[in-house]
C-alpha positions as CSV (number, residue, x, y, z in Angstrom):
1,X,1.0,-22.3,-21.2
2,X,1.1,-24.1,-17.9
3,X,-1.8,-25.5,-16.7
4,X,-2.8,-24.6,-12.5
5,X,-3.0,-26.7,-9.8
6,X,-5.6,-26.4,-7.3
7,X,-3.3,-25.0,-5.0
8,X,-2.0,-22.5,-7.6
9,X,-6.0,-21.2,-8.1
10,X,-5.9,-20.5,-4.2
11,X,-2.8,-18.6,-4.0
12,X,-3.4,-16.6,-7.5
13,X,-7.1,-15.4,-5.5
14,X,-5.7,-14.9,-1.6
15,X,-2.8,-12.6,-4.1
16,X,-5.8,-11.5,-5.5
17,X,-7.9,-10.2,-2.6
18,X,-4.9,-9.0,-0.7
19,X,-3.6,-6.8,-3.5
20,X,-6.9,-5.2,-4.0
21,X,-7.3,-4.8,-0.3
22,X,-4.4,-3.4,0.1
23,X,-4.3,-1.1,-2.7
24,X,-7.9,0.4,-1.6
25,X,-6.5,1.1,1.9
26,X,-3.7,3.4,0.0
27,X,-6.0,4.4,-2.7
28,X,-8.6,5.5,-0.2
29,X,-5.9,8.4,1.4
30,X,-4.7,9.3,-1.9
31,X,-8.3,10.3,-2.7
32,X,-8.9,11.8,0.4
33,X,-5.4,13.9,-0.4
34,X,-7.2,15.4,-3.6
35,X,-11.0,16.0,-1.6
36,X,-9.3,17.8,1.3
37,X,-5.7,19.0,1.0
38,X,-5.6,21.3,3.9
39,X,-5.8,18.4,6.5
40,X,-2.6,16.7,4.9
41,X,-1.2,20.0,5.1
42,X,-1.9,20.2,8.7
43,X,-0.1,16.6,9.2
44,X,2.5,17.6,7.1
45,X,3.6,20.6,9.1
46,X,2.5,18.9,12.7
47,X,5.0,15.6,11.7
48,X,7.4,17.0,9.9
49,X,7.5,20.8,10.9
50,X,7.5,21.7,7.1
51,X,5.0,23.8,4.7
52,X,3.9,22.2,1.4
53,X,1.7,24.1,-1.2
54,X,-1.6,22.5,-2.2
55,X,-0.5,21.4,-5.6
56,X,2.1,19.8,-3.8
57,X,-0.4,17.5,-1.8
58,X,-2.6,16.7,-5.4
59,X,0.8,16.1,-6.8
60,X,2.1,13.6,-4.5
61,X,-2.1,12.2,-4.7
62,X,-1.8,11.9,-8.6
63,X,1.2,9.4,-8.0
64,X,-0.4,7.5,-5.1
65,X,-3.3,6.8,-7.3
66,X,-1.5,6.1,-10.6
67,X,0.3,3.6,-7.9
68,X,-2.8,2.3,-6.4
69,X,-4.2,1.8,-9.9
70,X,-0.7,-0.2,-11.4
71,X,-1.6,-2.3,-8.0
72,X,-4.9,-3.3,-8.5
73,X,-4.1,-4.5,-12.2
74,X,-0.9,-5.9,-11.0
75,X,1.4,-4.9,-13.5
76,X,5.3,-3.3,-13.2
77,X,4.9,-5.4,-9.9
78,X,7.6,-5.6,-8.6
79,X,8.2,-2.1,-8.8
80,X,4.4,-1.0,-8.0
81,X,4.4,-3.6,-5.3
82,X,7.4,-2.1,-3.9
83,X,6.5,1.7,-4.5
84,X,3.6,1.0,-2.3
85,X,5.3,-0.5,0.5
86,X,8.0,1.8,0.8
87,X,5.6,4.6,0.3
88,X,3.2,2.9,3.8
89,X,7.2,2.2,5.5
90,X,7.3,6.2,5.2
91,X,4.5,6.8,6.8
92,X,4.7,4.5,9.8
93,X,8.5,5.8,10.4
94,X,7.4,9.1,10.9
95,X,4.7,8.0,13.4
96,X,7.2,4.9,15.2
97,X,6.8,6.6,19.0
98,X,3.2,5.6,18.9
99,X,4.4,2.0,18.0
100,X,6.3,1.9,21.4
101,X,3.1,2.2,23.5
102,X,0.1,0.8,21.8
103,X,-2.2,0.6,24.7
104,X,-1.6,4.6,26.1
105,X,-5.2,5.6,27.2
106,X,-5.5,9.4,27.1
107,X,-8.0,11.6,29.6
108,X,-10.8,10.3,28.6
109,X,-10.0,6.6,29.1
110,X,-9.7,6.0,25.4
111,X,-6.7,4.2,23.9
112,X,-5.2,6.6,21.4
113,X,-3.0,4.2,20.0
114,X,-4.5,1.1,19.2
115,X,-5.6,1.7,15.6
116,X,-1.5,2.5,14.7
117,X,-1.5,-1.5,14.7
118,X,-3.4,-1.5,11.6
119,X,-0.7,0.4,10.5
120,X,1.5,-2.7,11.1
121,X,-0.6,-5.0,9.4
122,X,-0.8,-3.3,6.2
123,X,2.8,-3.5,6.0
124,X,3.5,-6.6,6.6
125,X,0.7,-7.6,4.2
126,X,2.5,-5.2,1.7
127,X,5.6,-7.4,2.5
128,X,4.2,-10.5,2.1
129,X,2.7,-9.8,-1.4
130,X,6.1,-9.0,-2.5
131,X,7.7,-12.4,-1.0
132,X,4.5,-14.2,-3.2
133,X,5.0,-11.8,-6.3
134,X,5.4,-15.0,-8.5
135,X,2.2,-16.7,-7.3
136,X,0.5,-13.5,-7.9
137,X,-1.2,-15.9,-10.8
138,X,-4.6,-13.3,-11.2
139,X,-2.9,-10.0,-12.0
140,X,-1.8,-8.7,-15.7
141,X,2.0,-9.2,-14.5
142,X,1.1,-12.6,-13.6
143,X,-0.7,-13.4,-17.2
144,X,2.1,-11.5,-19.0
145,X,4.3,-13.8,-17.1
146,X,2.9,-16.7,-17.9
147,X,2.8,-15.7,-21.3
148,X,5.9,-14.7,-22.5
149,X,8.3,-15.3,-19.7
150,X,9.3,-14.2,-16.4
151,X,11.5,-11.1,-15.1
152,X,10.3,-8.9,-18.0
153,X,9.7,-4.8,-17.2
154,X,5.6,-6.3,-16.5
155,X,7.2,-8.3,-13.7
């Protein structure tokens, strides 16, 4: 087993803390999916002009959380790494207008765009924790890695 540098400790834990951040922000509207079903109805039909069932919405919450979970252990990175980011891509492609024009102020003189941008940098966080996968020292992947070699399915 390799031993870490310094700078190997301080990637593994900024890995460490993005992952987890980044998998609560995902994890937190998967849960919300399961608590109140008829809103993401509601956006389902108002975005994409279709009707889903309510198992449909816990269905597509039981994967997001069995994602979320993979994520915060870091295991089947690459793939639950990359689940999650195309899974965030989807949802920011279906909202892009409000990309064009993040400081529109409705009525009321309040910007109705702005928080979109977060939108932004969750993705590119998502992106860059795939570009660092192998420094990812502090995740089960990472250990199993370390352990008993590199590009295995725990990758």
């Amino acid at each position: 087993m390799q031993k870490f540098s310094p700078q190997d400790g301080l990637d593994g834990m900024a890995l460490l803390v993005l992952r987890l951040g980044l998998g609560w922000f995902i994890f937190v509207w998967a849960v919300n999916k399961v608590l109140t079903p008829g809103q993401y109805q509601q956006l389902v039909r108002h975005f994409d002009g279709v009707e889903i069932a309510t198992w449909q919405v816990i269905a597509v919450a039981a994967v997001q959380i069995a994602l979320c979970l993979a994520v915060f252990v870091g295991i089947g990175r690459v793939f639950s790494y990359s689940a999650l980011m195309l899974m965030h891509l989807f949802t920011i492609m279906r909202r892009w207008e409000q990309f064009l024009d993040p400081f529109e102020i409705n009525d009321n003189g309040f910007p109705v765009n702005r928080n979109v941008v977060i939108d932004l940098a969750v993705l590119a966080g998502m992106i860059a924790l795939i570009l660092m996968i192998r420094r990812d020292h502090f995740s089960l992947g990472g250990w199993l890695a370390r352990h008993m070699g590199h590009w295995r399915f725990w990758m």
